[in-house]
C-alpha positions as CSV (number, residue, x, y, z in Angstrom):
1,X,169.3,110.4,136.7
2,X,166.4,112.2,135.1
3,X,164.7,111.4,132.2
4,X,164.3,113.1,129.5
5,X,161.5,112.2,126.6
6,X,162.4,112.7,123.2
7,X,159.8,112.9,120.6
8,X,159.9,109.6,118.4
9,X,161.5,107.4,120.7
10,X,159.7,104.8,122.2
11,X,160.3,102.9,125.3
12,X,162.9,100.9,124.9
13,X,164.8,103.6,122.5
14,X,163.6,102.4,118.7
15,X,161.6,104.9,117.1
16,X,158.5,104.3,116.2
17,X,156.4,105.5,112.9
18,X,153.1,106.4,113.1
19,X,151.5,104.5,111.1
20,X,148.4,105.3,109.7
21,X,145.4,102.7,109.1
22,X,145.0,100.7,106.1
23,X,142.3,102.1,104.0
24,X,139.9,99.0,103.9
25,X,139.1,97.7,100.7
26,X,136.4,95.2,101.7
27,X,132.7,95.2,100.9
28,X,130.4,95.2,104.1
29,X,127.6,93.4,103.1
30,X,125.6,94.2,106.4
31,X,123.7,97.3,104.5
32,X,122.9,95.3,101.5
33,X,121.9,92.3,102.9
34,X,119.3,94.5,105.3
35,X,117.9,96.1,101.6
36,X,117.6,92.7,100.3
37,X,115.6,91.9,103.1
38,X,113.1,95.2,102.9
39,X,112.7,94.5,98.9
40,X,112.0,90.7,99.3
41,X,109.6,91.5,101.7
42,X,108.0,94.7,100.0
43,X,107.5,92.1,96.6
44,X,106.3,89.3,98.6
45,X,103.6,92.1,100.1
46,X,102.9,93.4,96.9
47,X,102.7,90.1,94.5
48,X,98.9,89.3,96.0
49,X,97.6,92.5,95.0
50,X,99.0,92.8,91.4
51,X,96.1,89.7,90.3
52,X,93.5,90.8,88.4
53,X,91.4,92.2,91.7
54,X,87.8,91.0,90.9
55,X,87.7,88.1,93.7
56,X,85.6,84.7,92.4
57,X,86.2,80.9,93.2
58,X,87.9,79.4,90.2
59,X,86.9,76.1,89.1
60,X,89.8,72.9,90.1
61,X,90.8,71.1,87.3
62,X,94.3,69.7,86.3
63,X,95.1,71.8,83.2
64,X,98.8,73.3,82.8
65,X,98.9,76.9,83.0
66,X,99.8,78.9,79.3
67,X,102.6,80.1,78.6
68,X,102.1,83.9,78.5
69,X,104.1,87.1,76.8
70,X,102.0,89.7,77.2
71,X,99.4,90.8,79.8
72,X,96.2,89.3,78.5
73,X,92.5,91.0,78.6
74,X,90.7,89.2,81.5
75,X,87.0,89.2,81.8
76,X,85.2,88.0,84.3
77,X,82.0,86.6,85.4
78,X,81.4,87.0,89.0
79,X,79.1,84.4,91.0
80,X,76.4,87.3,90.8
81,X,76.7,87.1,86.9
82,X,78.1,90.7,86.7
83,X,80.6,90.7,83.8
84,X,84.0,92.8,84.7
85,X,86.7,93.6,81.6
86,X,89.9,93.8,83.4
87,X,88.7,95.4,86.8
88,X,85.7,97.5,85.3
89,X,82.1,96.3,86.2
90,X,80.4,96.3,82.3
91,X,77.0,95.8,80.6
92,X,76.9,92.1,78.8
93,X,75.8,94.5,75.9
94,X,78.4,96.9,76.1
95,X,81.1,94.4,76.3
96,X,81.7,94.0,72.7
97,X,82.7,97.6,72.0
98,X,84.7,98.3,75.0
99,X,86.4,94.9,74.0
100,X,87.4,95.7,70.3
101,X,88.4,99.6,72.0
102,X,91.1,98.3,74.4
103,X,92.8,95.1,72.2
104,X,95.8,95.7,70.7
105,X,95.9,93.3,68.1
106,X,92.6,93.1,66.9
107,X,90.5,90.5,66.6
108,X,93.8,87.9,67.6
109,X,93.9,89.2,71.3
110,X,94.4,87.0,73.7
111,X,91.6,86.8,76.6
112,X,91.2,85.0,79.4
113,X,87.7,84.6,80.4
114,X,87.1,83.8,84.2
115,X,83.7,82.2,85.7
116,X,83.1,81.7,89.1
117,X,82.5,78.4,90.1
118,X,79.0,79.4,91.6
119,X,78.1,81.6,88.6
120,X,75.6,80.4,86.4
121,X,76.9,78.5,83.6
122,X,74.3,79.9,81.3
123,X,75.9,83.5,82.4
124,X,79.4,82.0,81.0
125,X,78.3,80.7,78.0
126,X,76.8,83.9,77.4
127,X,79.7,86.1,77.5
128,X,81.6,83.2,75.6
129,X,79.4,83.5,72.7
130,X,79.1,87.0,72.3
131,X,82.8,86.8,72.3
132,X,83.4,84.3,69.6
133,X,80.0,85.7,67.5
134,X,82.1,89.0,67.4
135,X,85.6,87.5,66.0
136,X,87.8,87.1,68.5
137,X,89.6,83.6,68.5
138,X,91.7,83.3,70.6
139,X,89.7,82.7,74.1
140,X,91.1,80.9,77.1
141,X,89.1,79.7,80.3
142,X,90.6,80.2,83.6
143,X,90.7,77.5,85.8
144,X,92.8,77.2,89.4
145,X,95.0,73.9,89.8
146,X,93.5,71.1,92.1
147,X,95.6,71.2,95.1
148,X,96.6,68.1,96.8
């Protein structure tokens, strides 16, 4: 007895369907778990060097931080007693004008002023008053929390 194979017939005489596969409808999270992991670590990378970049040694204290809106101008006074307005090194006598150039609101701008803790606190004061002497009332110091 020979055999003969017939198309469609399986072995034990059904026929079979081919059957294609199911389209999957299922989300593989593989691929967007592995971005999530490049972004979290691109940002934590990148958070340290979005501070204001003038390096000092804030003062400890126990104050609450503000609550903030809006990018503030920061000035600082480095341990040297070079003054900086944002990240540009300034003239104590020049800082006045460049100040009233780059706030938006006037004479209501918020700025944080920042003193090294081994600046001289005459060098501080200094800037402080030429601040307030020129109008602007609204001036916060800059401290860094005690850590415990």
């Amino acid at each position: 007895m020979a055999m003969t194979a017939k198309r469609g017939v399986g072995r034990n005489g059904s026929r079979r369907r081919h059957r294609r596969s199911r389209v999957s409808s299922e989300i593989n999270v593989t691929p967007l778990v592995d971005v999530m992991l490049v972004l979290l670590i691109v940002f934590m990378v990148a958070a340290p060097l979005l501070s204001v970049g003038v390096p000092i040694d804030l003062p400890k204290t126990d104050a609450k931080a503000l609550p903030s809106q809006q990018e503030p101008l920061t000035i600082t006074v480095d341990a040297s007693g070079k003054v900086f307005l944002q990240e540009e090194e300034v003239l104590i006598e020049d800082l006045i004008a460049k100040l009233v150039a780059v706030s938006d609101t006037g004479y209501d701008e918020r700025i944080y002023l920042r003193g090294d803790e081994n600046s001289d606190y005459g060098a501080v004061m200094k800037v402080m008053a030429r601040i307030n002497a020129a109008g602007f009332s609204n001036l916060n110091l800059v401290t860094d929390p005690i850590s415990q």
